[in-house]
C-alpha positions as CSV (number, residue, x, y, z in Angstrom):
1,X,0.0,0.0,0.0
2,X,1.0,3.6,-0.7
3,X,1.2,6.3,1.8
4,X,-1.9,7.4,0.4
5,X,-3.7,4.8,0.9
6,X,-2.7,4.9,4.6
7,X,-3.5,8.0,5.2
8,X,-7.1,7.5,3.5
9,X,-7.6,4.5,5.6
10,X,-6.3,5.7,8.7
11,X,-8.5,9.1,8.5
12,X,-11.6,6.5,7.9
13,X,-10.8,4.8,10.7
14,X,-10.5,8.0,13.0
15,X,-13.7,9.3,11.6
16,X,-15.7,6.5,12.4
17,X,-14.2,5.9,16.0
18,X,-15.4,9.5,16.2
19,X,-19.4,8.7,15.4
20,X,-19.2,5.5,17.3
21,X,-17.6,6.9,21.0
22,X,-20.1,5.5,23.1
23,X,-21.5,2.1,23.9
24,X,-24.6,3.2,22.4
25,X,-23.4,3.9,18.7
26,X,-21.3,0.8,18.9
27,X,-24.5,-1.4,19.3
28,X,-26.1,0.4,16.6
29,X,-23.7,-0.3,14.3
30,X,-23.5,-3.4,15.0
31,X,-27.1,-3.8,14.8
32,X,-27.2,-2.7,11.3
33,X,-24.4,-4.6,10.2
34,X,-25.7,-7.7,11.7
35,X,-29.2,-7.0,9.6
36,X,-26.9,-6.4,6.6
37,X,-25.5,-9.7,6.7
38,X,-28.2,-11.5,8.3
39,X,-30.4,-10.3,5.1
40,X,-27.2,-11.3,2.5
41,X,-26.9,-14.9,4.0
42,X,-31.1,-15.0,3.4
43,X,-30.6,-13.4,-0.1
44,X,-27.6,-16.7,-0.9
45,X,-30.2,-19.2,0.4
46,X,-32.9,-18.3,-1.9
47,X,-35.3,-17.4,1.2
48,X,-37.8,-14.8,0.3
49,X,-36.6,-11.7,2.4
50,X,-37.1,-8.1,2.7
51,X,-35.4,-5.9,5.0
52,X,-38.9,-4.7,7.2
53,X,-39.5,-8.5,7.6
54,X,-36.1,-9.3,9.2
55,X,-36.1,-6.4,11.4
56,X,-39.5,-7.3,11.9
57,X,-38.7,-11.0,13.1
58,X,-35.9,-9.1,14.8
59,X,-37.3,-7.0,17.2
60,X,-40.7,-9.0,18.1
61,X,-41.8,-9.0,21.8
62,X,-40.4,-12.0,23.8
63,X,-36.9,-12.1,22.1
C-alpha cells in the first residue's frame, strides 16, 4: 500500500471511532451490520426476504 492509501484508511478509521464513541453507537452499528448480513446470507439461500421483515422477526416481543 501507498502512503496514500494509509493515510485515506487511517483518516476513515478516526472518523468513524469519532461517530461511534459510546457504547450506544457501537451497538447500533452493529445492529445494522448484523441485519446487513443476516439479510445477505437469506438473499444466498434463496429465502424470500425483505429488509422490514427481518427487522420485523428481529425486534418482536419476547426475544
Amino acid at each position: 500500500m501507498t502512503p496514500r492509501q494509509i493515510q485515506k484508511i487511517e483518516q476513515r478509521l478516526s472518523q468513524w471511532r469519532a461517530r461511534h464513541a459510546d457504547a450506544a453507537s457501537l451497538r447500533a452499528a452493529y445492529r445494522a451490520k448484523v441485519l446487513d448480513f443476516t439479510l445477505s446470507s437469506m438473499a444466498l439461500e434463496n429465502e424470500p426476504v425483505d429488509r422490514t421483515r427481518v427487522a420485523a422477526l428481529r425486534t418482536r416481543p419476547g426475544r
